[in-house]
N, C-alpha and C positions, 0 to 999 in steps of 0.2 A: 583606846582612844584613837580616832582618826589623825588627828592634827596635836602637837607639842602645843600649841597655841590656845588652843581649845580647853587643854587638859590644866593648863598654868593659869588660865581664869574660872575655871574649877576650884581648882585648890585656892587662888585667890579671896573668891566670892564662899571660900568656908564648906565646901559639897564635898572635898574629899576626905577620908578618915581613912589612916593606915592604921592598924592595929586598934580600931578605938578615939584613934587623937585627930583632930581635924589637922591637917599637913600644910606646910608651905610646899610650893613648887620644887625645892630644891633640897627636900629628903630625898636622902640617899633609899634606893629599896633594896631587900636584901631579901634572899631565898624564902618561903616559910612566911613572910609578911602575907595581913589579910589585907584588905584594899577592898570599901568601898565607895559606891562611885551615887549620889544625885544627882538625875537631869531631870528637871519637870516633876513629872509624877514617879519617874523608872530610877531603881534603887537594884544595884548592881555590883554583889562581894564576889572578889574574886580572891585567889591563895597565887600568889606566886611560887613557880617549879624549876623556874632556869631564870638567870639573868641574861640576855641576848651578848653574846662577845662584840658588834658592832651597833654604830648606830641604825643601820637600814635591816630592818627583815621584813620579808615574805608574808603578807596574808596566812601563804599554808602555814609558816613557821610561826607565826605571832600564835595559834592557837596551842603549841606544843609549850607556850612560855608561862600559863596558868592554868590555871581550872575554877572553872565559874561554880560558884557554890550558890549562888541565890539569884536569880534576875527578873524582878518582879516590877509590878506599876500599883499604885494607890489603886485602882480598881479592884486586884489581886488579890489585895489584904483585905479590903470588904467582903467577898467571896467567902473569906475562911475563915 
């Protein structure tokens, strides 16, 4: 997620599912959690690997923090 703001009216508006469950903003995440993400058409699971020790990291470091397991768009699934 770009922006905390972005991502709290995500989970708000019902688009994010950890594990399965659609989440409030203020689940705790924990190692091992799946996480996916609804924007538009683009559907987005990722595994969390690390929880970050602060609140600011790095672009480079943000990608050491999970592993994308699926990143597809409604066109994607008509294809296959």
């Amino acid at each position: 997620m770009l922006r905390r703001s972005v991502a709290r009216q995500l989970c708000d508006a019902g688009r994010i599912d950890v594990n399965g469950f659609v989440t409030k903003a203020s689940k705790e995440i924990m190692v091992g959690d799946k996480i996916e993400i609804r924007r538009g058409t683009r559907r987005t699971t990722v595994r969390v690997l690390q929880i970050p020790t602060s609140k600011q990291v790095s672009k480079a470091g943000a990608g050491e923090l999970i592993e994308i397991i699926k990143d597809e768009t409604a066109a994607d699934e008509l294809l296959t």
